[in-house]
Kinemage of the C-alpha trace (Angstrom):
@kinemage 1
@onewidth
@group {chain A} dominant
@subgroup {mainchain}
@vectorlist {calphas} color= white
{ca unk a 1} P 14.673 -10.444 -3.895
{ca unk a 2} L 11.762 -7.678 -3.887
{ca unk a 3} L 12.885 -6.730 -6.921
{ca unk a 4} L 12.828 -10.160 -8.850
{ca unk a 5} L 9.649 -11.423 -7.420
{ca unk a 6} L 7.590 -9.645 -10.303
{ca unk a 7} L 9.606 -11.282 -12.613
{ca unk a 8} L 9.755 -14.862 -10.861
{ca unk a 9} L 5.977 -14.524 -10.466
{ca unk a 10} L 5.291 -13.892 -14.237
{ca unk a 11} L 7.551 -16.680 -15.127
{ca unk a 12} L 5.917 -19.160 -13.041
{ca unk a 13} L 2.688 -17.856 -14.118
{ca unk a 14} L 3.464 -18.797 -18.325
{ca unk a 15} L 4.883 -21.854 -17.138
{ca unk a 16} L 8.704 -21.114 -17.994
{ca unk a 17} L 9.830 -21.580 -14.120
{ca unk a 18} L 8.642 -24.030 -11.006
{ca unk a 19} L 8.725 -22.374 -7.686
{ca unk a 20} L 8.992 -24.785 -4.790
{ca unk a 21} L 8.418 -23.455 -1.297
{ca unk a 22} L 9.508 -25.253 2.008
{ca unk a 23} L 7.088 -24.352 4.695
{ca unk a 24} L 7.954 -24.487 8.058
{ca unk a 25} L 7.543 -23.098 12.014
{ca unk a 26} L 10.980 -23.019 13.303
{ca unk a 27} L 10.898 -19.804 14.769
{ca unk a 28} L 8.195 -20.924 17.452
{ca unk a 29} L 11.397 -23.125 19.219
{ca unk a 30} L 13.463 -19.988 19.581
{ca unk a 31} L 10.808 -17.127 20.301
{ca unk a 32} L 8.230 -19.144 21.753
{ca unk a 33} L 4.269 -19.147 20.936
{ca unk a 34} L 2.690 -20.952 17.844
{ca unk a 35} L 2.388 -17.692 15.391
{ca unk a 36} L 4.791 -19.311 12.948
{ca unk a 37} L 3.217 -23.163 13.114
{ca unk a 38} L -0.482 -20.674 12.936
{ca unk a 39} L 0.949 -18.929 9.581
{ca unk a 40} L 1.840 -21.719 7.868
{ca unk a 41} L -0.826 -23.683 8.421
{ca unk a 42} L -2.841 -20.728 7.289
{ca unk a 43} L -0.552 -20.919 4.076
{ca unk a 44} L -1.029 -24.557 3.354
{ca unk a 45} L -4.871 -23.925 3.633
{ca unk a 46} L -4.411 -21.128 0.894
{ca unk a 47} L -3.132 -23.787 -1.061
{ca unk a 48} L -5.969 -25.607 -1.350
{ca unk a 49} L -8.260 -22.401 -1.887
{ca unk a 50} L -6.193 -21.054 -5.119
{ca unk a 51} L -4.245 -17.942 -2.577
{ca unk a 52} L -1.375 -19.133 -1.718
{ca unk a 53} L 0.378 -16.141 -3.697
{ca unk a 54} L -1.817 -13.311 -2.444
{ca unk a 55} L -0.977 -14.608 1.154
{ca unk a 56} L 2.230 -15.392 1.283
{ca unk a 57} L 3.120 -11.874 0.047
{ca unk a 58} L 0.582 -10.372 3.142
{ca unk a 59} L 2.747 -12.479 5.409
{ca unk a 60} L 6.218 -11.294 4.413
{ca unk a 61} L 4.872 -7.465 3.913
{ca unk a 62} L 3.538 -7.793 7.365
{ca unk a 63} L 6.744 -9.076 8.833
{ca unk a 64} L 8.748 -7.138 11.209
{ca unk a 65} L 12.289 -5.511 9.724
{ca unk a 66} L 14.259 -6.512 12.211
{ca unk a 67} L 14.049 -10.157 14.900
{ca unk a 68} L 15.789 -10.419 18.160
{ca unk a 69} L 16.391 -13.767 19.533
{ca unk a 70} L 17.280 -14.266 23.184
């Protein structure tokens, strides 16, 4: 997908393709604490602002490679 999100960006961008994204905190049930509820709030707030692309590409860079669950 790293690889085809230049491509789905531009497309979006001119109009050609409609990106819908499901936001939600699932992970906060399973690992516990409220970072996932805390990021996507922060992403529906970057919504409103005009961001929402600039920061939802700092959250997935900044994500971990790997996820253990208990």
């Amino acid at each position: 997908m790293a690889t085809a999100s230049p491509e789905l960006a531009r497309r979006a961008a001119v109009g050609t393709l409609e990106i819908e994204y499901v936001l939600a905190s699932f992970l906060d049930r399973t690992l516990g604490g409220g970072h996932t509820a805390r990021a996507v709030n922060a992403l529906r707030a970057a919504v409103d602002s005009g961001l929402f692309p600039a920061y939802r590409a700092a959250v997935f860079a900044s994500q971990p490679r790997t996820q253990t669950i208990d």
